[in-house]
N, CA, C and O atoms as a GROMACS GRO file, in nm:
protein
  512
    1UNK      N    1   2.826   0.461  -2.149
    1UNK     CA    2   2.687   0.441  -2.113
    1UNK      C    3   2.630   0.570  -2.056
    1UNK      O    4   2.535   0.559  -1.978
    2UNK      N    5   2.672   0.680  -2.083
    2UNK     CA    6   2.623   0.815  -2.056
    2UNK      C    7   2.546   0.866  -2.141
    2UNK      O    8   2.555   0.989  -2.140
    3UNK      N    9   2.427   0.802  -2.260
    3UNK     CA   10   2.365   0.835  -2.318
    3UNK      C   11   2.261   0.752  -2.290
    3UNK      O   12   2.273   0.633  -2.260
    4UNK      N   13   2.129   0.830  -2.303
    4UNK     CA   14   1.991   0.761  -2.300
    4UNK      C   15   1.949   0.766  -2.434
    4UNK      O   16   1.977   0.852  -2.517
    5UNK      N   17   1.895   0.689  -2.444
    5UNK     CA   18   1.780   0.690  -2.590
    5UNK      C   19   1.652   0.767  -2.566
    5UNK      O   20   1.625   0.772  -2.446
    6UNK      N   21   1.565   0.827  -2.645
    6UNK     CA   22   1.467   0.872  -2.638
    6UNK      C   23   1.332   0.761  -2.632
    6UNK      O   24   1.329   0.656  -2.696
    7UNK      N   25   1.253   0.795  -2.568
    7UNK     CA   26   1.152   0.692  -2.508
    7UNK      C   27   1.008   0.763  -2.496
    7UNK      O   28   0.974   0.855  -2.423
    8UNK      N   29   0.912   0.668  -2.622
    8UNK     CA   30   0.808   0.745  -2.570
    8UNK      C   31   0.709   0.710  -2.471
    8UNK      O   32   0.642   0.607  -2.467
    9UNK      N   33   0.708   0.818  -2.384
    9UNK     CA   34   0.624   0.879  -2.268
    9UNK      C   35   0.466   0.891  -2.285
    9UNK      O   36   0.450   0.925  -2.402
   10UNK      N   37   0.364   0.882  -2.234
   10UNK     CA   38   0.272   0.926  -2.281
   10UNK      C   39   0.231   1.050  -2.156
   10UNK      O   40   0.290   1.047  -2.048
   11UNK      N   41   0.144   1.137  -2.179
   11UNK     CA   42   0.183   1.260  -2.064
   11UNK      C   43   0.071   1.168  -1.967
   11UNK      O   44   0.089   1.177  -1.845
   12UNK      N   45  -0.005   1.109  -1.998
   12UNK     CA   46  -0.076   1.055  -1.912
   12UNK      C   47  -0.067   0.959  -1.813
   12UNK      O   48  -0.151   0.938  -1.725
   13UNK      N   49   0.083   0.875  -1.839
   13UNK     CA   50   0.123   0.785  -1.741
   13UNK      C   51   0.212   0.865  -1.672
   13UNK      O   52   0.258   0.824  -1.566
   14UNK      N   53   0.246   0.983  -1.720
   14UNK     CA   54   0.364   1.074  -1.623
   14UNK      C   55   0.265   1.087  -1.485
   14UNK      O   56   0.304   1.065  -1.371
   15UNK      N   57   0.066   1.143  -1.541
   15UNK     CA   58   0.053   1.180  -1.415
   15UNK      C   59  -0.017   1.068  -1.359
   15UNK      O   60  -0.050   1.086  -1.242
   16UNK      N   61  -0.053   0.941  -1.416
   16UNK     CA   62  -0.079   0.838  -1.342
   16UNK      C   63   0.054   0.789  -1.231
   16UNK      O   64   0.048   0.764  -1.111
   17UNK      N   65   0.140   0.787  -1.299
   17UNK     CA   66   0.284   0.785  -1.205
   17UNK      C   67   0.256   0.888  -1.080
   17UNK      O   68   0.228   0.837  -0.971
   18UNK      N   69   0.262   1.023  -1.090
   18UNK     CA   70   0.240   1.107  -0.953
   18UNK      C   71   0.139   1.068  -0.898
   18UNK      O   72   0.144   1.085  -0.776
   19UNK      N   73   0.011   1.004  -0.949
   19UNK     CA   74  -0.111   0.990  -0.818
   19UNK      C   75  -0.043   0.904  -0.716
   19UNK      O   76  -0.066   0.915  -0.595
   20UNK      N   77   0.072   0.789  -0.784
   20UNK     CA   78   0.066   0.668  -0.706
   20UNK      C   79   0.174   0.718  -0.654
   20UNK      O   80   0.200   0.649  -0.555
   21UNK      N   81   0.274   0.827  -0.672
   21UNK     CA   82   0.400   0.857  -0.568
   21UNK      C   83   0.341   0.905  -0.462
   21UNK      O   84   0.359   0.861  -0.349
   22UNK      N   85   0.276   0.986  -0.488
   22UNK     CA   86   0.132   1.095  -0.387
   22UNK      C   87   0.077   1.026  -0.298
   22UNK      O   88   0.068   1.058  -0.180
   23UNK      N   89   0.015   0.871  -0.379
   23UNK     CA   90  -0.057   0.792  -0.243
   23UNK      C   91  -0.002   0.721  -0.152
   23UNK      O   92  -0.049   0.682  -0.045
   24UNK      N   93   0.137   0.701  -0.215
   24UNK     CA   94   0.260   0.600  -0.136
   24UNK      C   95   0.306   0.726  -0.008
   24UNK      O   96   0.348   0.681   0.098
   25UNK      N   97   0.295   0.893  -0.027
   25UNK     CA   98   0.331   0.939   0.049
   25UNK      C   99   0.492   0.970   0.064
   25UNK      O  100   0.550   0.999  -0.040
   26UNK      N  101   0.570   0.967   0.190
   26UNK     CA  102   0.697   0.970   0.150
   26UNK      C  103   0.754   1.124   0.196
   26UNK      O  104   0.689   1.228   0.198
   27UNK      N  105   0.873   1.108   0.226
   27UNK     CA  106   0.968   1.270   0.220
   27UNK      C  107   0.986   1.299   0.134
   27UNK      O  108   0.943   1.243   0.033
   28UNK      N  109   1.075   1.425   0.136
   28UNK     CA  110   1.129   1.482   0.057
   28UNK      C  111   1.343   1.441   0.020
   28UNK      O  112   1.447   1.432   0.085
   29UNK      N  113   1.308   1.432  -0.086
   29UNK     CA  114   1.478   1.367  -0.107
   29UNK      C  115   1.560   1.476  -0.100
   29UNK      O  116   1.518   1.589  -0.078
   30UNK      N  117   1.732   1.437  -0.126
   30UNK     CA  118   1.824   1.522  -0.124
   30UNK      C  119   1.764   1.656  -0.168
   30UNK      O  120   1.814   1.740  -0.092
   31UNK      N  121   1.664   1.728  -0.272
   31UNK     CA  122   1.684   1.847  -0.314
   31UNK      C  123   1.584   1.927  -0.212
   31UNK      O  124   1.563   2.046  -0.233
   32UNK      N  125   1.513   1.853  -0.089
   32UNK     CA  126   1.400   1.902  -0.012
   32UNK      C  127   1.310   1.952  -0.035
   32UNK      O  128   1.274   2.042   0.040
   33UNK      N  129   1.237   1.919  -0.144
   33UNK     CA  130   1.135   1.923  -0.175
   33UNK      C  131   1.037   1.757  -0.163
   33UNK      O  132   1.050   1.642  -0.205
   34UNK      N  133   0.940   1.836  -0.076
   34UNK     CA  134   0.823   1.735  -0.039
   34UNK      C  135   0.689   1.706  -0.126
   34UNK      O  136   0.666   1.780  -0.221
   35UNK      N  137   0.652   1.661  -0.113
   35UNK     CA  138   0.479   1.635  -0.208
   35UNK      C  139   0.439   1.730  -0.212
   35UNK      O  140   0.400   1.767  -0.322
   36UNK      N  141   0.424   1.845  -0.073
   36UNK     CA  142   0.324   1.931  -0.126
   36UNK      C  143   0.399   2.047  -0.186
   36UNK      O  144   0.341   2.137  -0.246
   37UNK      N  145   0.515   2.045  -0.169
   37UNK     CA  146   0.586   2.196  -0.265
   37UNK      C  147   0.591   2.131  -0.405
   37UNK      O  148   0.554   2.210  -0.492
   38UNK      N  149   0.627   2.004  -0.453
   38UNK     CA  150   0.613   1.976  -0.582
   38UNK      C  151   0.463   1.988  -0.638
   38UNK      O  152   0.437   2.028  -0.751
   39UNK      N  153   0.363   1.946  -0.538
   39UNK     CA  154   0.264   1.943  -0.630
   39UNK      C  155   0.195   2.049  -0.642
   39UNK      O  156   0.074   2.050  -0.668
   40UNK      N  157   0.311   2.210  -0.614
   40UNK     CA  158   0.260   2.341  -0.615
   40UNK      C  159   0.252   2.406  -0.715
   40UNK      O  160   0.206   2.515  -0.747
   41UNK      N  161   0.320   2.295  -0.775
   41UNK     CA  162   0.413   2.368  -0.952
   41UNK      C  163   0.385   2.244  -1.069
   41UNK      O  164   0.451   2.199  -1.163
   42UNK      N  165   0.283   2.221  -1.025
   42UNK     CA  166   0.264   2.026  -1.047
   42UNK      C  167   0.222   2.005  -1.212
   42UNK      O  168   0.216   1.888  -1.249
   43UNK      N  169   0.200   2.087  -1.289
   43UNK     CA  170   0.188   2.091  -1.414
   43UNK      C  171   0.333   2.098  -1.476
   43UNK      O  172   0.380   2.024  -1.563
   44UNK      N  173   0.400   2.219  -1.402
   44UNK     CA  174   0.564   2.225  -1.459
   44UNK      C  175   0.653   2.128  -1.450
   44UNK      O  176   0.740   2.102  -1.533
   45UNK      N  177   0.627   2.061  -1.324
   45UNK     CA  178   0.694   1.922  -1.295
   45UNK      C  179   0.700   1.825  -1.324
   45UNK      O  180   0.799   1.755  -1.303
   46UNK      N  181   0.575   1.782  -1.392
   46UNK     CA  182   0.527   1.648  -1.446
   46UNK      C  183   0.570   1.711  -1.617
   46UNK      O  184   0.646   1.642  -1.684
   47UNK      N  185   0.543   1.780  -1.647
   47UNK     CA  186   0.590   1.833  -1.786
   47UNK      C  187   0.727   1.825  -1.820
   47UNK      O  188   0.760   1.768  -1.924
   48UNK      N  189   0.822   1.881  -1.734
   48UNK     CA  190   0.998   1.866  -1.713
   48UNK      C  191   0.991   1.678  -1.750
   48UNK      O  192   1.026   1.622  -1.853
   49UNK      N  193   0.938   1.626  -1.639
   49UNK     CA  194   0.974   1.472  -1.628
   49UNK      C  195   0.902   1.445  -1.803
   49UNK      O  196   0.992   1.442  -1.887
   50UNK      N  197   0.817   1.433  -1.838
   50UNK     CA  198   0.789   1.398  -1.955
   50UNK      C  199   0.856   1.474  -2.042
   50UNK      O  200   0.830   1.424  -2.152
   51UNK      N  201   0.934   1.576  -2.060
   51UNK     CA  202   0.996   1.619  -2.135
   51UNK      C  203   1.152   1.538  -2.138
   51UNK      O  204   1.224   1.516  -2.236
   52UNK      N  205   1.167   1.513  -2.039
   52UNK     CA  206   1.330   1.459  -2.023
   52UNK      C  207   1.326   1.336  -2.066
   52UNK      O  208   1.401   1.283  -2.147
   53UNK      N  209   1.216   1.283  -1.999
   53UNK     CA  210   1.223   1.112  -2.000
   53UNK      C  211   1.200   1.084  -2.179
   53UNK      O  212   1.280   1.002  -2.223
   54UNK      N  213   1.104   1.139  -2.281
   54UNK     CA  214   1.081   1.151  -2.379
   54UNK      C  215   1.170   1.187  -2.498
   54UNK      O  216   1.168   1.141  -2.612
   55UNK      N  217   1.255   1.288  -2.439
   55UNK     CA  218   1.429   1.313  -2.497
   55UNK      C  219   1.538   1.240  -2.492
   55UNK      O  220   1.638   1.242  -2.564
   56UNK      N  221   1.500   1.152  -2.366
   56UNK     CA  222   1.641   1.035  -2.340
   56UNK      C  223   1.792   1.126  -2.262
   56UNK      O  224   1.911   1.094  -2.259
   57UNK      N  225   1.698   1.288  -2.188
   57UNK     CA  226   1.764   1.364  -2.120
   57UNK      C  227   1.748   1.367  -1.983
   57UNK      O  228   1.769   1.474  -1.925
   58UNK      N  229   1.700   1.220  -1.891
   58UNK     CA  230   1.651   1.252  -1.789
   58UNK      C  231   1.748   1.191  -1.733
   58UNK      O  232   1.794   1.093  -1.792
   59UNK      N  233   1.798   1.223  -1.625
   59UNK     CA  234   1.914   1.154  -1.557
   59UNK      C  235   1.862   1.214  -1.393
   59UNK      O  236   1.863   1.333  -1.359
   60UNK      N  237   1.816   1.082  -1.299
   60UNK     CA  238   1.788   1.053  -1.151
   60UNK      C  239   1.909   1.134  -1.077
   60UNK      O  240   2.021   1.115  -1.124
   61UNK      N  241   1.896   1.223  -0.965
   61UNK     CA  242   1.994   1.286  -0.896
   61UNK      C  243   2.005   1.195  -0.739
   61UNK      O  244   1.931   1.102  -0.705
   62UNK      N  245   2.080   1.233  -0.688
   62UNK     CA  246   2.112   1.134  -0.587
   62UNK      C  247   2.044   1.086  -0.497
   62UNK      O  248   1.933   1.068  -0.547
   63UNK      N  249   2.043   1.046  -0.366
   63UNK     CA  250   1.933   1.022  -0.286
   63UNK      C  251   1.977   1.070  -0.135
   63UNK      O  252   2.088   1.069  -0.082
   64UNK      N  253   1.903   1.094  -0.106
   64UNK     CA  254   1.915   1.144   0.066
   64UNK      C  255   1.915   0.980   0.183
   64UNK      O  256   1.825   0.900   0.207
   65UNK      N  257   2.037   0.987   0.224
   65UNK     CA  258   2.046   0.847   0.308
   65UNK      C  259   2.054   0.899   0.441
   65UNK      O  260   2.131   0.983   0.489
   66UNK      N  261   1.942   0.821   0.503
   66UNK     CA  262   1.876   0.826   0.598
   66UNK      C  263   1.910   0.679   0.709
   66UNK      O  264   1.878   0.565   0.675
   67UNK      N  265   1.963   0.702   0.810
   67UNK     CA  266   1.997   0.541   0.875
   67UNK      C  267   1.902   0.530   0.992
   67UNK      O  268   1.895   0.605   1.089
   68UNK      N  269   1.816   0.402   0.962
   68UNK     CA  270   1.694   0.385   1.044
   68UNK      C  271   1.720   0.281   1.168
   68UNK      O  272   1.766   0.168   1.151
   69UNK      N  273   1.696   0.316   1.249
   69UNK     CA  274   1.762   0.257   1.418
   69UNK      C  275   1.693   0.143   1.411
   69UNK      O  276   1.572   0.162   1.428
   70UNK      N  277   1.738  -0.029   1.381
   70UNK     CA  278   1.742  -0.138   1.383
   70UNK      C  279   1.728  -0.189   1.576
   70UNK      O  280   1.782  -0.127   1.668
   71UNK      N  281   1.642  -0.314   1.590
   71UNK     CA  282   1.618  -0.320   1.703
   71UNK      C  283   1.750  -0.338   1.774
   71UNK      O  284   1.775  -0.294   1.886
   72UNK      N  285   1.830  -0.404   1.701
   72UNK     CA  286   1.948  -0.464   1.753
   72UNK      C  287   2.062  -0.347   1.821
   72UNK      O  288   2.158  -0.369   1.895
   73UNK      N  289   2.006  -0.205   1.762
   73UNK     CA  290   2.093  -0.165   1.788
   73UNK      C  291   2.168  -0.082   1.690
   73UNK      O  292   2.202   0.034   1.712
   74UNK      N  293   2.190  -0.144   1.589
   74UNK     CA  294   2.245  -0.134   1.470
   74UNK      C  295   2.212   0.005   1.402
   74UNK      O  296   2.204   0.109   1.467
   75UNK      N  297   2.196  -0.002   1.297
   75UNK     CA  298   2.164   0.111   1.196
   75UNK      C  299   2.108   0.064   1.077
   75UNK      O  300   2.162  -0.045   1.062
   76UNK      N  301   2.013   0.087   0.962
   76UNK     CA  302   2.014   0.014   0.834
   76UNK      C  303   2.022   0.188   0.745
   76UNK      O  304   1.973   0.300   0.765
   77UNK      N  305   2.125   0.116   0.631
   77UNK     CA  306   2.064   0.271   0.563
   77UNK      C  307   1.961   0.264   0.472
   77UNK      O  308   1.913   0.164   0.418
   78UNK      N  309   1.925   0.411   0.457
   78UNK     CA  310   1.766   0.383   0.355
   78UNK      C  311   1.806   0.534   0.277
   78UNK      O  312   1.834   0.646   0.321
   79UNK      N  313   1.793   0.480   0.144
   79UNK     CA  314   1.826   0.593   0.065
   79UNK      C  315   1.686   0.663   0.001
   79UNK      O  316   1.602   0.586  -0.044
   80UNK      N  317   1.664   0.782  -0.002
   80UNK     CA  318   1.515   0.826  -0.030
   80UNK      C  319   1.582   0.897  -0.155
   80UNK      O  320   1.685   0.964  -0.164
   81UNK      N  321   1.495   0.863  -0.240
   81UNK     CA  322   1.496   0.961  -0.403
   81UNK      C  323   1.449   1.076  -0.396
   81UNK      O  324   1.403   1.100  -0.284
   82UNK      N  325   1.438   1.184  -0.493
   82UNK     CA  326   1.333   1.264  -0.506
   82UNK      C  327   1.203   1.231  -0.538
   82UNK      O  328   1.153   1.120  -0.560
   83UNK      N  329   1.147   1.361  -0.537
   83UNK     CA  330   0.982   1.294  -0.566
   83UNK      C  331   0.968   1.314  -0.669
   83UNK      O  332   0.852   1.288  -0.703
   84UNK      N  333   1.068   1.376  -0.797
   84UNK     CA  334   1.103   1.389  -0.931
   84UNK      C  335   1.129   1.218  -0.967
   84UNK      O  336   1.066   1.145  -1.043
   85UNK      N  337   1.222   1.194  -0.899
   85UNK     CA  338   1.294   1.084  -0.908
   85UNK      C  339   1.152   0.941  -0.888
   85UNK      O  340   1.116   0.856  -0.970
   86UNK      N  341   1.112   0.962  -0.772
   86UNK     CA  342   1.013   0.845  -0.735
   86UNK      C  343   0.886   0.852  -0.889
   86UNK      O  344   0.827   0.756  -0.940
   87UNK      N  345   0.878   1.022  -0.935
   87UNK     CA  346   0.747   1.025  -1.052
   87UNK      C  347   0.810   0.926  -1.187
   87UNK      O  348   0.743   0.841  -1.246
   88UNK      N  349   0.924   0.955  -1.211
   88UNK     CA  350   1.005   0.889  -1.295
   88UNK      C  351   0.997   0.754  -1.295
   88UNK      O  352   0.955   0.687  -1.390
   89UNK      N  353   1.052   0.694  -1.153
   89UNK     CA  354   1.072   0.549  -1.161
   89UNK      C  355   0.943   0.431  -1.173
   89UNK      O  356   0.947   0.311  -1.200
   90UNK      N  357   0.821   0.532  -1.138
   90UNK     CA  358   0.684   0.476  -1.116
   90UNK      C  359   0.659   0.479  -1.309
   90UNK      O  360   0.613   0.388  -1.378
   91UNK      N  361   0.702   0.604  -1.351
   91UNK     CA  362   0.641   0.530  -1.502
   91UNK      C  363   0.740   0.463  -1.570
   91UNK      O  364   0.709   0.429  -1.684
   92UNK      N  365   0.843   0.437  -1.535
   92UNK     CA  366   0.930   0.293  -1.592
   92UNK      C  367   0.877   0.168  -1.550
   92UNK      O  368   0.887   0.081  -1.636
   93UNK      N  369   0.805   0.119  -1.407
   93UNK     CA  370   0.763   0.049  -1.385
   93UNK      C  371   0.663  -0.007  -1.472
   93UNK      O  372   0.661  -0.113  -1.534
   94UNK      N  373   0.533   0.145  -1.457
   94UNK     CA  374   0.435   0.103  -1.507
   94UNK      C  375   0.412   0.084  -1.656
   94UNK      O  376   0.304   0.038  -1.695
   95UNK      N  377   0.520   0.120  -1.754
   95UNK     CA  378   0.564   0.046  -1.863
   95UNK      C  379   0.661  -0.098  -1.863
   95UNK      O  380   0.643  -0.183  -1.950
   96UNK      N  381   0.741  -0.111  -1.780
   96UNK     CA  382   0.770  -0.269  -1.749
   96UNK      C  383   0.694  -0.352  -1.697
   96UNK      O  384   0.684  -0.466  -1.742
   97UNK      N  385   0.647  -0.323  -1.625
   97UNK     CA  386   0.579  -0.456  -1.520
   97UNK      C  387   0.473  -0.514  -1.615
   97UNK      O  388   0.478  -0.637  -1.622
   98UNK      N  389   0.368  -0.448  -1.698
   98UNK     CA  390   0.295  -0.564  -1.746
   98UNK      C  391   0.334  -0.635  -1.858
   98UNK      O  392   0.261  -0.717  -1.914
   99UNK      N  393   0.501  -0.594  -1.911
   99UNK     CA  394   0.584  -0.679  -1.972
   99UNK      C  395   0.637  -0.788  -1.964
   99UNK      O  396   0.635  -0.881  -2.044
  100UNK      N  397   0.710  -0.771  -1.814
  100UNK     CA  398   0.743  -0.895  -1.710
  100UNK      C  399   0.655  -0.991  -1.695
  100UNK      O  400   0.676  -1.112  -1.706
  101UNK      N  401   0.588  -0.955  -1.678
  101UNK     CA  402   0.487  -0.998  -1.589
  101UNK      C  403   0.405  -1.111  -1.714
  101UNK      O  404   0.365  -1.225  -1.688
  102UNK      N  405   0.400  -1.070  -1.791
  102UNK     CA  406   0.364  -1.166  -1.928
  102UNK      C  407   0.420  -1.247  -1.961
  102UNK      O  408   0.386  -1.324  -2.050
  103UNK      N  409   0.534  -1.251  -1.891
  103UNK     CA  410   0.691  -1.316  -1.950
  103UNK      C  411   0.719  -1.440  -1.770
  103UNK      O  412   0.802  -1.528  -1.745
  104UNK      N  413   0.645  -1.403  -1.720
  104UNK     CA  414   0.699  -1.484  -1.574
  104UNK      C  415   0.642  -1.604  -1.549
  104UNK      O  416   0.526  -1.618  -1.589
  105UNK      N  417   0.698  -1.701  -1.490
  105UNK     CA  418   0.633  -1.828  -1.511
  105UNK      C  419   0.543  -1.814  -1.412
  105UNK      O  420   0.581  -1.729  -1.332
  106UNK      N  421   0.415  -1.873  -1.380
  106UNK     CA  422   0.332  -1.852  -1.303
  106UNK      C  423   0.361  -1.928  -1.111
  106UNK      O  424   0.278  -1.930  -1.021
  107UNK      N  425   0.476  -1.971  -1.108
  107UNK     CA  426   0.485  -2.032  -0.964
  107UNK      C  427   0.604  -1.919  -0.928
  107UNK      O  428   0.627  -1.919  -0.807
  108UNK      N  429   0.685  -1.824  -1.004
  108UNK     CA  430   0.774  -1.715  -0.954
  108UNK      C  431   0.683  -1.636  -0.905
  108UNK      O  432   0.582  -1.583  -0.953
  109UNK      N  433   0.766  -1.636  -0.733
  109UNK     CA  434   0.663  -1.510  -0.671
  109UNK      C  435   0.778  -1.403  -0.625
  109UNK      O  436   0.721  -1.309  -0.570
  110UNK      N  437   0.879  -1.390  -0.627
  110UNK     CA  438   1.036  -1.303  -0.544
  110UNK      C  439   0.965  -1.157  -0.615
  110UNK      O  440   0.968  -1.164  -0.738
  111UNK      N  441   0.910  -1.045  -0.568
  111UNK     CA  442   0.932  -0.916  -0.579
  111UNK      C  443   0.832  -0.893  -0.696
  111UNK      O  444   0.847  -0.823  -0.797
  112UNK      N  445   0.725  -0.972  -0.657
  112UNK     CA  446   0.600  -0.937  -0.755
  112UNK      C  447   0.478  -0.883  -0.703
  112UNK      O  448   0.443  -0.929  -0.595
  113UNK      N  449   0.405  -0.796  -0.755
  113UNK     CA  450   0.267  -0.744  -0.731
  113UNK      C  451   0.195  -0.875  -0.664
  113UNK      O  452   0.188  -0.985  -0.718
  114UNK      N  453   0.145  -0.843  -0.540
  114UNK     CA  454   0.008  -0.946  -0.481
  114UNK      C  455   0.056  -1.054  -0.492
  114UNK      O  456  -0.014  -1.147  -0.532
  115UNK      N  457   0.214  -1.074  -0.455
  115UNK     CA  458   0.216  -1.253  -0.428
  115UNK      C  459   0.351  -1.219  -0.336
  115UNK      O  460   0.401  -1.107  -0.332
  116UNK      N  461   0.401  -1.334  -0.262
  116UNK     CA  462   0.473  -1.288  -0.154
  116UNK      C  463   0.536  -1.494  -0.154
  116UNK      O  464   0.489  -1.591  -0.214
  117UNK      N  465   0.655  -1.480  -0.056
  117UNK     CA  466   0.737  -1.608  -0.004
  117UNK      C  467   0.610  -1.700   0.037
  117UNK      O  468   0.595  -1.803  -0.029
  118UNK      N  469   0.546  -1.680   0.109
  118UNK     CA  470   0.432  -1.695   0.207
  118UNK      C  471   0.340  -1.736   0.067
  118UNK      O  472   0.308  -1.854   0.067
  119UNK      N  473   0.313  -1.690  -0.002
  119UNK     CA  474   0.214  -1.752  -0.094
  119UNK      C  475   0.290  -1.825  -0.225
  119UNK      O  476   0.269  -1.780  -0.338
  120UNK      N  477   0.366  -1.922  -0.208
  120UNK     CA  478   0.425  -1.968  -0.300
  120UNK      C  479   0.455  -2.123  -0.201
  120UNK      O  480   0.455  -2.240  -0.241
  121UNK      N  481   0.475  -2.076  -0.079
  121UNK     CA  482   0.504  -2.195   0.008
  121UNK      C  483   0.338  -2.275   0.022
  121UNK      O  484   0.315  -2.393  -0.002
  122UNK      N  485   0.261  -2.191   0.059
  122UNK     CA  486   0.118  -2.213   0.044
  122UNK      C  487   0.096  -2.311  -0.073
  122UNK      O  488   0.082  -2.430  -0.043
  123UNK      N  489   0.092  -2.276  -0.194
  123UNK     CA  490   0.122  -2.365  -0.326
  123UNK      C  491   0.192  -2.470  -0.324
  123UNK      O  492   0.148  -2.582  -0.350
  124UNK      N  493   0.289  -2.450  -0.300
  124UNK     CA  494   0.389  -2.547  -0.290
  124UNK      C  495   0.323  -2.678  -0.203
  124UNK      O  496   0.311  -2.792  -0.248
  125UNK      N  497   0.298  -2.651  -0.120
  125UNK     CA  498   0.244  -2.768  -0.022
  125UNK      C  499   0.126  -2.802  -0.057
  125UNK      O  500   0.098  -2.917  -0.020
  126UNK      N  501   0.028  -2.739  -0.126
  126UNK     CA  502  -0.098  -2.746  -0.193
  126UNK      C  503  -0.090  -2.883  -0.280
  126UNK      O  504  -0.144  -2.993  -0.280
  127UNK      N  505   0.011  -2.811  -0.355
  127UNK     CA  506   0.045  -2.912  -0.500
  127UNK      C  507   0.115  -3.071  -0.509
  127UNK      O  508   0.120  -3.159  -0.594
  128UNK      N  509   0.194  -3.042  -0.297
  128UNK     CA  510   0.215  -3.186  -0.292
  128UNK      C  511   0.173  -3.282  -0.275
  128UNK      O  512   0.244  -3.382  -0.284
   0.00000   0.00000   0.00000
C-alpha cells in the first residue's frame, strides 16, 4: 500500500483549501513552518501540493506532538500536521464531504458539518 493513484486536483480547490487552513489559523508543524512563512512562497506551495496530490506523489510527513495540560492534571496529546499537510487534507475533505454527505441518512449527526450530539437528542425527543 505504498502507492497512490493519481487524482485529479483542480488548482482551484488547492487554494480554496489554504483560505480555510489560513482562517482556522494554527502553528506551525514538525517542519516549523507557520502560515505566514508558507504563505511567503504561497504560489510555490500550493503548486508543489497540486502537483503531488495530482501525481498520486504526495505523501503527509509527520506531526509535531504537543501534550496539552488537562484539568486533572494529566496530559492529552495533540498531534499538529503541517500547514502543507493541513492544505492537503482540507482538499480531500472538500472533495469527500459533499459525497458523504449525499450518502448519510438524515438523523446521523457523529462528526458532521452544523449538527452536533445535542442536536440529534433535540430531534429525538421532538419526534417522540
Amino acid at each position: 500500500m505504498n502507492e497512490a493513484k493519481p487524482f485529479v486536483v483542480e488548482k482551484r480547490v488547492v487554494m480554496e483549501s489554504w483560505l480555510q487552513v489560513k482562517a482556522n489559523r494554527g502553528s506551525a508543524g514538525i517542519d516549523g513552518i507557520d502560515l505566514k512563512s508558507y504563505e511567503s512562497n504561497l504560489q510555490k506551495n500550493l503548486y508543489k501540493i497540486w502537483n503531488r496530490m495530482s501525481s498520486g506523489s504526495y505523501f503527509p510527513k509527520a506531526v509535531k506532538l504537543v501534550e496539552i495540560p488537562k484539568p486533572n492534571g494529566g496530559k492529552r496529546p495533540l498531534g499538529i500536521p503541517t500547514v502543507e499537510d493541513r492544505v492537503a487534507q482540507m482538499v480531500v475533505v472538500m472533495y469527500i464531504a459533499p459525497r458523504l454527505e449525499a450518502i448519510f441518512h438524515d438523523d446521523s449527526y457523529g462528526y458532521r458539518p452544523m449538527r452536533s450530539v445535542n442536536d440529534h437528542f433535540s430531534v429525538r425527543s421532538f419526534k417522540i
